[in-house]
Every structure is written in C-alpha cells, then in structure tokens.
C-alpha positions in Angstrom: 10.8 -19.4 9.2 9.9 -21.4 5.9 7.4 -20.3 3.5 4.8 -22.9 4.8 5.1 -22.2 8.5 4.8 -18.3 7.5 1.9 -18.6 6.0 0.3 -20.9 8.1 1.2 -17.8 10.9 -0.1 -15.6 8.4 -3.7 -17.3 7.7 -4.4 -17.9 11.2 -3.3 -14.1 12.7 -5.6 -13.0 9.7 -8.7 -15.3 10.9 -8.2 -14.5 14.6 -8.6 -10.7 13.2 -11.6 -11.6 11.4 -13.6 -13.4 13.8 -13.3 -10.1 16.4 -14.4 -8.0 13.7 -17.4 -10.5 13.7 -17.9 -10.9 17.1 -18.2 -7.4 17.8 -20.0 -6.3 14.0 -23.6 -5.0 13.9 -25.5 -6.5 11.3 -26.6 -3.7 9.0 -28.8 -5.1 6.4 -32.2 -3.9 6.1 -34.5 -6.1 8.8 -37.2 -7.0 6.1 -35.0 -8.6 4.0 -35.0 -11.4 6.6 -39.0 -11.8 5.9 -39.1 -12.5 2.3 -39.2 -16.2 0.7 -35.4 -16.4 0.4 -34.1 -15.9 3.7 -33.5 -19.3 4.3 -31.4 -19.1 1.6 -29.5 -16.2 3.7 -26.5 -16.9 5.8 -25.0 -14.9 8.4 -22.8 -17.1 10.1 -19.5 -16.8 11.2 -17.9 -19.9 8.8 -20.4 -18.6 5.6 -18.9 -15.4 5.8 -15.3 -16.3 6.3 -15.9 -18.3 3.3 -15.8 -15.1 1.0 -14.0 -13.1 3.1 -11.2 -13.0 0.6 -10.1 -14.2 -2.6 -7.3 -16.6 -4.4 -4.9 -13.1 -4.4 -5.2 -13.1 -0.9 -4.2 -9.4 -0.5 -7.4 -7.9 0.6 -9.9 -9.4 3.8 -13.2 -7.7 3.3 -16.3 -9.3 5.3 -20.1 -9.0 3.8 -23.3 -9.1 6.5 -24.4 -12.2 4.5 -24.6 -14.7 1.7 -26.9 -15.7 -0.5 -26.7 -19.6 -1.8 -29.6 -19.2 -4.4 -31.0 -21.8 -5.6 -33.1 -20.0 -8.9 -32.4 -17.0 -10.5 -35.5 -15.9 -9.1 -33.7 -15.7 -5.8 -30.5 -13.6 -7.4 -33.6 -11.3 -8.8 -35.2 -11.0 -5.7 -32.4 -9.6 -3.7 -31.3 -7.3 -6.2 -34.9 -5.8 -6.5 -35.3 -5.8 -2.7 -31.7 -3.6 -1.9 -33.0 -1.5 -5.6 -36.4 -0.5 -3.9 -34.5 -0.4 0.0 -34.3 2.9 1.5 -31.4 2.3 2.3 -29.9 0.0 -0.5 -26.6 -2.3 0.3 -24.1 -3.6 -1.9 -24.3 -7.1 -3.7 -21.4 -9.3 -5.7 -21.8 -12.0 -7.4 -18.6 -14.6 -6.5 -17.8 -17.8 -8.5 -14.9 -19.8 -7.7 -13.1 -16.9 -6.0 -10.4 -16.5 -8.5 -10.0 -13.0 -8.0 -7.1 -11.0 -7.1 -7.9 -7.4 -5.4 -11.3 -8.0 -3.8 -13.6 -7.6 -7.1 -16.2 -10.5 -5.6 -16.7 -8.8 -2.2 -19.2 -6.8 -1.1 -18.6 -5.0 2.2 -21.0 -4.5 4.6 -23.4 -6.1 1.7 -23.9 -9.6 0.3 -22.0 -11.6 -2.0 -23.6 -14.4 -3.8 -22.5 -17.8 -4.1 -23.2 -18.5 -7.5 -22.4 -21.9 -7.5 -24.9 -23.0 -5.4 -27.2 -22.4 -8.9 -25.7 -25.3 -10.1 -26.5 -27.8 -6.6 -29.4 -30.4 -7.8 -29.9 -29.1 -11.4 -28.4 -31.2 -14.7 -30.0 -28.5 -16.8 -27.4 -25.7 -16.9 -25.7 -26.9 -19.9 -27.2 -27.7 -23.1 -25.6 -28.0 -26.0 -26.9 -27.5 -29.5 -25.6 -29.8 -32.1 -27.4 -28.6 -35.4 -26.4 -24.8 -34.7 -23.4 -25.2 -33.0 -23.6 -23.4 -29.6 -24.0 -24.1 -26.1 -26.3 -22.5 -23.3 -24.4 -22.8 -19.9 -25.5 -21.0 -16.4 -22.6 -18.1 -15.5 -22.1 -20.4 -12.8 -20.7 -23.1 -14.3 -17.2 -23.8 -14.3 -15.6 -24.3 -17.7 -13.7 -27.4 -17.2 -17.5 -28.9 -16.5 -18.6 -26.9 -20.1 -15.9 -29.0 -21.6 -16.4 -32.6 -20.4 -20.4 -32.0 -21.3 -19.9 -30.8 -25.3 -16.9 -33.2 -26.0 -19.8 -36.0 -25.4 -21.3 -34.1 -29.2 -17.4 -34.2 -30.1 -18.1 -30.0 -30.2 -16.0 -27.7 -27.7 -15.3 -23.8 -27.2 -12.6 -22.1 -29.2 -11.7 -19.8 -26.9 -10.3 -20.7 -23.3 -8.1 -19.7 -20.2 -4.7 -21.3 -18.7 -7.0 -22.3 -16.1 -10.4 -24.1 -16.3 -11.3 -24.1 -12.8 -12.8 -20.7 -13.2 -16.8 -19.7 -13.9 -18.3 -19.1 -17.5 -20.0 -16.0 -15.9 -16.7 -14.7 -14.1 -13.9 -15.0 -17.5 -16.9 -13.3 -19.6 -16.8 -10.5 -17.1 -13.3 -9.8 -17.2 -12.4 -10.9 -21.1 -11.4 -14.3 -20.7 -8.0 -14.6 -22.4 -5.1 -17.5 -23.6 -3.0 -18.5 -25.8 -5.8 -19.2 -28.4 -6.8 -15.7 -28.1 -4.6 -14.4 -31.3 -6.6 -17.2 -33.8 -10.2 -17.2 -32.4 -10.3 -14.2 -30.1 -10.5 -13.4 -25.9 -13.7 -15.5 -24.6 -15.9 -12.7 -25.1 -15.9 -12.7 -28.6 -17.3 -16.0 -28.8 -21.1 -15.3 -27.1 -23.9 -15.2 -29.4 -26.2 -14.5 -26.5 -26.3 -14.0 -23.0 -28.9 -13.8 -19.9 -28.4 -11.1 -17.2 -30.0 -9.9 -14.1 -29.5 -6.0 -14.1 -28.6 -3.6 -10.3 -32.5 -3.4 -11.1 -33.4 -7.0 -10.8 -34.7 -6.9 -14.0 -34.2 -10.2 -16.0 -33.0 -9.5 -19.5 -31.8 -11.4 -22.6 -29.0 -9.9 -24.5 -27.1 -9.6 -27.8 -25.3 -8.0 -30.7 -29.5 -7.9 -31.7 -31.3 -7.6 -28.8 -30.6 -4.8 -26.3 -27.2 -4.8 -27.4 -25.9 -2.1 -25.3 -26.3 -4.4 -22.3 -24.4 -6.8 -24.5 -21.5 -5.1 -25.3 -21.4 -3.3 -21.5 -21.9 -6.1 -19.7 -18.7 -8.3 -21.1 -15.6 -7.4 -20.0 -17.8 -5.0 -17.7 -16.4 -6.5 -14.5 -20.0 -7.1 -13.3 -20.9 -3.8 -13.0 -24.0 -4.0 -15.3 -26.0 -6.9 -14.3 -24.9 -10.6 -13.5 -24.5 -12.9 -15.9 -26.7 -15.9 -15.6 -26.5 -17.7 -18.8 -24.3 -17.2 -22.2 -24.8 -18.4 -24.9 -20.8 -19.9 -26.3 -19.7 -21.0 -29.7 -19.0 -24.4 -30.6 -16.4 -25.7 -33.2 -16.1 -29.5 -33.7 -13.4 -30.6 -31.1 -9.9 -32.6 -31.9 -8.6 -35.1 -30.0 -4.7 -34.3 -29.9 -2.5 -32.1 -29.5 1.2 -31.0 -30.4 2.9 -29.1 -27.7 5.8 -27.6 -28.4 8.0 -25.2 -26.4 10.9 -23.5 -28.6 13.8 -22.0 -26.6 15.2 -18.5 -27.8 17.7 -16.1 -26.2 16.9 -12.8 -27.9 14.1 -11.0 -27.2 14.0 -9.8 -30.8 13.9 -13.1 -32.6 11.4 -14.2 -29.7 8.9 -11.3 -30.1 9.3 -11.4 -34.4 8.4 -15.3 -34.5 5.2 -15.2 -32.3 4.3 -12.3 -34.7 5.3 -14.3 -37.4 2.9 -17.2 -35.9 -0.4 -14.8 -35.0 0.1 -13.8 -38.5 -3.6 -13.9 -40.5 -1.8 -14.0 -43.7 -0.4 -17.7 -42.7 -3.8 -19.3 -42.4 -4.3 -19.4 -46.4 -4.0 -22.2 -48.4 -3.7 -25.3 -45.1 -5.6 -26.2 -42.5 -2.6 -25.5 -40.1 0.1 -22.6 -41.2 -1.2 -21.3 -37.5 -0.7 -22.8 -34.2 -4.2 -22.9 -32.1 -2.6 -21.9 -29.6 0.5 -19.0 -29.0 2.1 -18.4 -26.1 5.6 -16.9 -24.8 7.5 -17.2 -21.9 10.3 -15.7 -19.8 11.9 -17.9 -17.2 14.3 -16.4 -14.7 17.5 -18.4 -14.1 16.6 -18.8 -10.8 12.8 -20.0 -11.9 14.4 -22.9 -14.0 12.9 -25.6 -11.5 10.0 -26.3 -12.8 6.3 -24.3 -13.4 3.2 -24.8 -11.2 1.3 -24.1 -15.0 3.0 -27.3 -16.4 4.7 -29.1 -14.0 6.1 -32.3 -16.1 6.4 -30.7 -19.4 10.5 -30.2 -19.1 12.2 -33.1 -17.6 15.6 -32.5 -15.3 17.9 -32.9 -18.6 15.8 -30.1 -20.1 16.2 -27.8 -17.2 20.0 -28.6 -16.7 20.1 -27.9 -20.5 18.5 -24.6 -20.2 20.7 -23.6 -17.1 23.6 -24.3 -19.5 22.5 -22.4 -22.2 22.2 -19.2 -19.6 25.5 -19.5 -17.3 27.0 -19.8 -20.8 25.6 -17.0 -22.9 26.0 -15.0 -19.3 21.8 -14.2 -19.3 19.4 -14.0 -16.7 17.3 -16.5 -18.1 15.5 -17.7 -21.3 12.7 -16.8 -23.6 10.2 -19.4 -24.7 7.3 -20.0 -27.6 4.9 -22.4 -26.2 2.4 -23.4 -29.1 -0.2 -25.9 -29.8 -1.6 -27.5 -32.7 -4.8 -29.6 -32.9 -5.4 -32.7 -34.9 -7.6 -35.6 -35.1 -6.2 -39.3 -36.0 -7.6 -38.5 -39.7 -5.3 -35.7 -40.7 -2.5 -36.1 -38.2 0.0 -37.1 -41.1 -1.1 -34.2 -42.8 -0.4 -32.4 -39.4 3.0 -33.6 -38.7 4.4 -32.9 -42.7 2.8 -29.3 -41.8 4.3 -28.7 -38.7 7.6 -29.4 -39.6 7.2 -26.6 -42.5 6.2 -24.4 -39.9 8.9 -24.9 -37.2 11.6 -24.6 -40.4 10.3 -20.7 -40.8 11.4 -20.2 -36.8 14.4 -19.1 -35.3 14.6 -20.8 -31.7 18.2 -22.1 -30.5 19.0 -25.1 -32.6 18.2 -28.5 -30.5 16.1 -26.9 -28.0 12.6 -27.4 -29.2 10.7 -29.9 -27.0 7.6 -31.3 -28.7 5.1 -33.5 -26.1 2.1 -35.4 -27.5 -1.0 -35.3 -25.4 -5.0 -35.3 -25.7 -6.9 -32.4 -25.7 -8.2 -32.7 -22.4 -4.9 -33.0 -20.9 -3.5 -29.8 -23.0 -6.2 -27.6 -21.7 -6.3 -28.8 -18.3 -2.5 -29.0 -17.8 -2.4 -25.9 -14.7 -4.9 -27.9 -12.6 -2.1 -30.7 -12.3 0.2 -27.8 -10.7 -2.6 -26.5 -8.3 -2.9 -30.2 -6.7 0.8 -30.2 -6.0 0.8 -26.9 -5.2 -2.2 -27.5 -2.6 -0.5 -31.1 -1.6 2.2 -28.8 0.3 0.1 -26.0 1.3 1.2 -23.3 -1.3 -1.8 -22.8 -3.2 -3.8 -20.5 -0.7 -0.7 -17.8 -0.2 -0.6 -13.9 -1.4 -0.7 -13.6 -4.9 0.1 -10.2 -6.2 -0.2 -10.3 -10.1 -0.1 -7.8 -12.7 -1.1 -8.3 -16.1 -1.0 -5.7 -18.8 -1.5 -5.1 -22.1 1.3 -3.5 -23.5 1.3 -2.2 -27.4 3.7 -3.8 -29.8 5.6 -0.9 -30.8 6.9 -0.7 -27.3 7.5 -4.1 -26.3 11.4 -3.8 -26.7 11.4 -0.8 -23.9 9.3 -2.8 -21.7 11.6 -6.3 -22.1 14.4 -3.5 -21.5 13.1 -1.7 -18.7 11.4 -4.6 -17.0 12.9 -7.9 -17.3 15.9 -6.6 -17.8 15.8 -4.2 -15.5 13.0 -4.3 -12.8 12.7 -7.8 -12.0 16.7 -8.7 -13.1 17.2 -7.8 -9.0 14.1 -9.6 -8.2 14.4 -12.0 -5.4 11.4 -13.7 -6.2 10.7 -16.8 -9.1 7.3 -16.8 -10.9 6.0 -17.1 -14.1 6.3 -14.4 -16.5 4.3 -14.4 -19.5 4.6 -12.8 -22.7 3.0 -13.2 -25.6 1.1 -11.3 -28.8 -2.8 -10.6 -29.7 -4.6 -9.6 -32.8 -6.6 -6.3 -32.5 -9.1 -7.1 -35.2 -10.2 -10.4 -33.0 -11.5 -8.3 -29.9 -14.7 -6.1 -30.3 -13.7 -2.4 -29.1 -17.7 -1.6 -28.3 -17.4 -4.4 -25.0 -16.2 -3.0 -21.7 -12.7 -4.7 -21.4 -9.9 -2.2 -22.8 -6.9 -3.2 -25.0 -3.8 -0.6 -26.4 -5.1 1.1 -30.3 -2.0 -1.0 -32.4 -2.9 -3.7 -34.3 -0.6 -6.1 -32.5 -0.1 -5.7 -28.7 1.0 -8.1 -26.0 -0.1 -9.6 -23.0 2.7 -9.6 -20.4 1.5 -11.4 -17.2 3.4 -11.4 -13.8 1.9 -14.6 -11.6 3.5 -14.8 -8.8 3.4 -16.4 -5.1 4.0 -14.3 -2.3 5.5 -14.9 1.4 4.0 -12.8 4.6 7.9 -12.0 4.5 8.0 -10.6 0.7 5.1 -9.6 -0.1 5.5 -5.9 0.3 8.8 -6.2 -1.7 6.6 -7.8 -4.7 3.9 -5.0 -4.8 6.8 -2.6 -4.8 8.6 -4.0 -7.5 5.0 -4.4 -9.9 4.4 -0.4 -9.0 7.7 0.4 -10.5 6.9 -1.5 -13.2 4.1 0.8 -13.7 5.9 3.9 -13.0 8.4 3.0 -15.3 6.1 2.9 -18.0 4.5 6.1 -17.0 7.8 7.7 -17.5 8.6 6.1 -20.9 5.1 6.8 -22.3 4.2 3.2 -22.6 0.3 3.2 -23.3 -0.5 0.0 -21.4 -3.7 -1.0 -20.2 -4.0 -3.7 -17.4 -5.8 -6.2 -17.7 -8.1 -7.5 -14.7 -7.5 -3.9 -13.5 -6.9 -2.2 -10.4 -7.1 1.4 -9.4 -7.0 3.2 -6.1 -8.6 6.7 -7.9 -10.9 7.5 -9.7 -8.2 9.5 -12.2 -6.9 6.1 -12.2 -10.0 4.3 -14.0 -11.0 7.8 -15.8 -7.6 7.0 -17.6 -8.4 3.3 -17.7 -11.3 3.2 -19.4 -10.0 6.4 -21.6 -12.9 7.7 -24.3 -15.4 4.7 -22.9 -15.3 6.6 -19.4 -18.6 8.3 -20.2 -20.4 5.0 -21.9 -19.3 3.8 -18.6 -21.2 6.6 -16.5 -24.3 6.2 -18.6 -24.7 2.4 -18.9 -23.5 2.0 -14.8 -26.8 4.9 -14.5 -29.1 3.1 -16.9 -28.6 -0.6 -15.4 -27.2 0.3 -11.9 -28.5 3.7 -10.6 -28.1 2.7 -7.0 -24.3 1.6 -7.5 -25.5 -1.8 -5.8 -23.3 -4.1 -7.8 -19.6 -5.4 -7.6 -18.4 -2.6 -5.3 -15.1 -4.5 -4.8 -13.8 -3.1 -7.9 -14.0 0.2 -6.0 -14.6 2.1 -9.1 -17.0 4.6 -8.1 -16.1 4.8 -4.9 -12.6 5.5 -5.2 -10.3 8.3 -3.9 -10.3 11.4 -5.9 
C-alpha cells in the first residue's frame, strides 16, 4: 500500500469513528449557555467540530461539545466568565492554526475557540509604532501576516520560527524559537507588553511592570494562565537580503565547536556582522539526502550527489550541516560580503562544500511554506507527525550525538529532518514558564518527522528510547513543546518552578478551565 493510499485509509477510518461518536454523543454543556448574546457565535455541528478534532501531529482525535468563532474579545470573555461562575464548569482552549502536536488546542467535552475568526472583518489587529519601535498585533494573528504589515515601515521582528504560518498568540505560549534565537533571543523575549483574558474572564494588561507575574507565567505557559489576546513585539529596522549559507562538516566535534564559535557574544564587538543572524545545524541521514520539505530548492541534484559521495566514501551514515544567515541592505552589502568571507575563513566545514544562495528577506524567512505546498500538492502534509524536540545541555551533547544519531536512529527506517543546533542562556528570561537545561550553552535537537499508519508506532518507539536513553546516561534534557503522561512527569518538567506553577494555575485558573489538552493536571499519578 503506498504512503498516500495509507493515509487516505487512515483519515477516512478515523472520520467514520468520529462521526459515531457524534451521532450517538450527548451534548453536555450547561443549557444556559445557549441563551446568552454569543450563542450564535456557538457551533455544534458535526463539520465545526471535526474541524478541531485534531491537530497538524495527527496522533491524538479528541472532540469538544462546541466552538466558539468570536468575533470580540468580549465574546472569548464572556464564555470564560460563564463556565468560571457554572456549577458545573467545562473546559475551554483557545486553537490557532492548529499547529500542535499532542492535543494541547483541544478541549474534550468542552469548547475550543477559533481564534482566528478575531481577525474576520477587522484591519485593526496590527499596528505598528514607528517612533517607539514596536508593534501591537491580536494573539490571533499569524506571523507571516505581522511581517508583510511592518515591512510597509521597513521595521520587522527579531525573533521568528522556521515556520510563519503559525499564531503570534500560539509561538508566545510555547517560546517561539529559530535559528535567530542564539543573537536576539526565543520569541518571548521580545514582548514589551501583552493583553490576556484570565480562566476568570478577567481582561488584564501585562508586563515586566504591570502585573508582571501574569507576564512572566503566561509566556511560555502553554495557555494555562489566560489567553493571549494581544502582544505587544519588538521592532528592529528590517534588511532586505540575505546570505544563506549551508557549510558541510563530517565530525560532530568540529560541527558542534563552530556553531559555538558563531553564537559566540564575544564576536559581535568591533563589526556590524562577526555573527550570523541566524544559526542553525543540521543532520541528514544518508538515506534523507533527497531533498527537505524545510527548503526544498536550496541543494540542487549535483549538491546532493556530492554529499552522497562524501558519505559512501568516508563510510558515514550521513552529514552534519551549519545553516546560517546574514542580513544586509544594498548600502553595506560590500561591507557584508568582505565580512563574511573573514568569518567563513575562522570555520572548519569540508573544503568545497559550502553552498552560499542569495535571496530577499521574505523569501529567507518564509522558505518552509514553499515545502508545505508541495508537500500538500501530493497529499503528505496532513499525515502523523510524531516529533520530539529537546533541549539538551551542552556538556552532553557528544553522548547524545553518540547514543542517538549514532545509535538510536542509525537503524531508523524512517528519513526526516533532524535538527541540531546551539542557544545562549543569558538570552532567555528563566522567571517565564517555558523551561531550558542550567548551562550557559545548550542545544536544541529537533526530530520532525512524517509518519505512515504502517510506521508510526515504530517512530514513537524509537523517540521513547531516545528518552530512556538519556534517562540512563543522566542527560538533564528538557523538551521542548512538552509532553507528559504523569504528573511525576511534569513535577520533573517544570523542576523548582512546579510550585509557581500551582500557585499562578490557582490564582488565574482555580477552576482548571483552560487548555486541558496539555493534560497537566489531570494526568496519571
């Protein structure tokens, strides 16, 4: 059976399940809730609810009694307040573009809200501020929309994602992290202020200043505080260009030293380059050396054949790269090109084999959605993805690159991407809810891949030995967009912040209404 057919089986055995469970479902919201001003803004219908029935990991079906399309925050206000002061309250989540992996947007039994649907007939949601540099856009934005609207003020954000097809309020609530992450920090870091609707219903305004512990709870908090409804992002005056640059290495130990080397703070004295914007690393299998849904023209056919070469030869199961980025305008690109050069002469990637593309800005930050269109064109967008990301500390990345892409995923069947690249400590603020290993230096190691009905068991095996096997060695990871089945699980998790959690989850959240797909207090002993 080919992997198109199999999931074509797979998607429609799964709907046939889901419409039963409908057809034969009680519906049991509170009654009332169906008299007040925004129940025509309620659906219950088979085809509303199916649309949030599951998510872009397509590993978990869970089905909510309704949806809410609001079309204020008033509504999002009013239907927290009305399950708060219920009897009987129900459980709410707020879904943007349904980019999750594990289930976080649903809200069994409960409502999820459509965010988007803020944005429907309103061309207020973004406005930038040129004099101070900042941008107010509604959570339910998406950011490749933020972008197009402050490159009109030649200003953009400093901090992004792979991926752009995403919601402002959804990255802020998980971190929000890329390759830019080592210079100007994960997304979170760069909000002077944000608006949030509380598991109260309570409107409030937030910052480092003003009710700050909301603040710092709220981002990275996985929704669990309140719903973001507005942040206010950071500006920086935008470039138009961009040097891409891959650099090929075959040794984890060079790879791992020059992307430290290139995070480096001490390298941005004295130029306006010395760092890349933008840090990256890669491990492609030899099996994976086809091509990348991520950046699907960057290598031509030579390049790959090249690559393939370099592997059969050297006798390795694939290749390391550096993928970097520098920004320039017209004005300074001389400048840029003299300084680059320096730079790449400090690095020790396989002679010949780095592959430099010139490209505008635009087109360097929205390179993945290219790879989703041909990914959709032949129906492998909407299949299982079972990712893992992790945080893994610096001092133990060598046993990880040993025990995992040499070891675990050496046998592995499957091609995907495989990330792996370094972060600054001092550019994240430990008081915010997303959690990241104590060194100074620690790396991001991110397993995307796409999952048959026929192998996808054999994938979530192979990414739970990959946490057993750093449970054994003593590897203090921490995963990033997590997922935990207990309670000990997230008690671990969240480490010496479990009890901020507790408190802040009571003071904004006492009824446990919001984003119950994280499971976090409901979990398993």
């Amino acid at each position: 059976m080919s992997l198109k057919t199999s999931i074509k089986f797979s998607l429609i055995y799964t709907l046939v399940l889901i419409l039963q469970t409908l057809s034969i479902s009680l519906a049991s919201l509170p009654q009332d809730l169906f008299h007040l001003k925004i129940a025509s803004k309620i659906r219950t219908d088979d085809q509303s609810l199916l649309s949030v029935s599951t998510d872009y990991g397509n590993l978990t079906t869970s089905i909510p009694d309704a949806v809410l399309y609001p079309s204020s925050l008033h509504d999002i206000s009013s239907l927290i307040r009305f399950s708060y002061t219920s009897s009987n309250p129900f459980s709410i989540a707020p879904r943007g573009n349904g980019h999750s992996i594990n289930g976080q947007a649903s809200a069994p039994d409960g409502v999820v809200i459509k965010m988007m649907s803020l944005g429907y007939g309103h061309s207020n949601r973004i406005n930038v501020s040129i004099v101070n540099r900042y941008v107010d856009v509604g959570g339910e934005q998406l950011w490749i929309d933020l972008l197009h609207e402050t490159l009109k003020y030649g200003l953009t954000p400093r901090s992004w994602t792979d991926y752009l097809h995403l919601t402002v309020g959804g990255t802020l609530s998980v971190g929000g992290i890329s390759g830019q992450t080592s210079r100007y920090g994960p997304q979170i870091s760069n909000v002077f202020e944000l608006d949030v609707i509380t598991g109260k219903g309570e409107m409030i305004t937030c910052s480092k200043d003003q009710n700050s512990d909301l603040f710092l709870a709220v981002l990275g908090g996985m929704g669990q505080f309140g719903i973001i409804t507005r942040a206010r992002i950071i500006l920086s005056p935008a470039p138009q260009k961009v040097h891409w640059i891959r650099l090929v290495y075959t040794d984890v130990v060079t790879f791992t030293r020059d992307q430290e080397h290139l995070i480096s703070t001490e390298n941005s004295e004295g130029s306006p380059l010395r760092l890349f914007n933008y840090v990256e690393g890669s491990f492609l299998l030899d099996r994976g050396l086809l091509g990348s849904w991520r950046s699907p023209e960057f290598f031509t056919d030579r390049d790959y054949d090249r690559m393939s070469q370099l592997v059969t030869e050297d006798g390795l199961g694939g290749v390391y790269y550096i993928e970097g980025a520098v920004y320039y305008t017209d004005e300074i690109a001389v400048q840029v090109n003299q300084e680059l050069e320096l730079l790449l002469g400090e690095l020790s990637y396989m002679p010949d084999y780095a592959f430099i593309r010139n490209v505008s800005y635009v087109e360097f930050l929205d390179r993945v959605h290219d790879g989703e269109l041909k990914l959709r064109e032949i129906g492998e967008w909407e299949v299982p993805h079972p990712w893992l990301n992790l945080f893994v500390p610096k001092s133990r990345i060598l046993d990880f690159d040993a025990g995992v892409i040499k070891g675990i995923l050496s046998n592995s069947s499957a091609a995907g991407i495989i990330l792996i690249y370094p972060m600054n400590r001092n550019k994240w603020d430990d008081r915010m809810s997303t959690m990241i290993p104590d060194e100074e230096i620690f790396y991001t190691f991110g397993l995307l891949r796409s999952a048959s009905r026929e192998n996808l068991q054999v994938l979530i095996e192979e990414n739970d030995k990959i946490l057993q096997f750093c449970n054994l060695a003593g590897i203090k990871y921490k995963q990033y967009l997590p997922h935990y089945a207990t309670i000990k699980g997230w008690m671990k998790h969240f480490g010496k912040k479990w009890n901020n959690f507790l408190a802040m989850k009571a003071k904004y959240d006492p009824e446990l209404i919001l984003s119950p797909g994280s499971k976090i207090l409901s979990s398993h002993i």
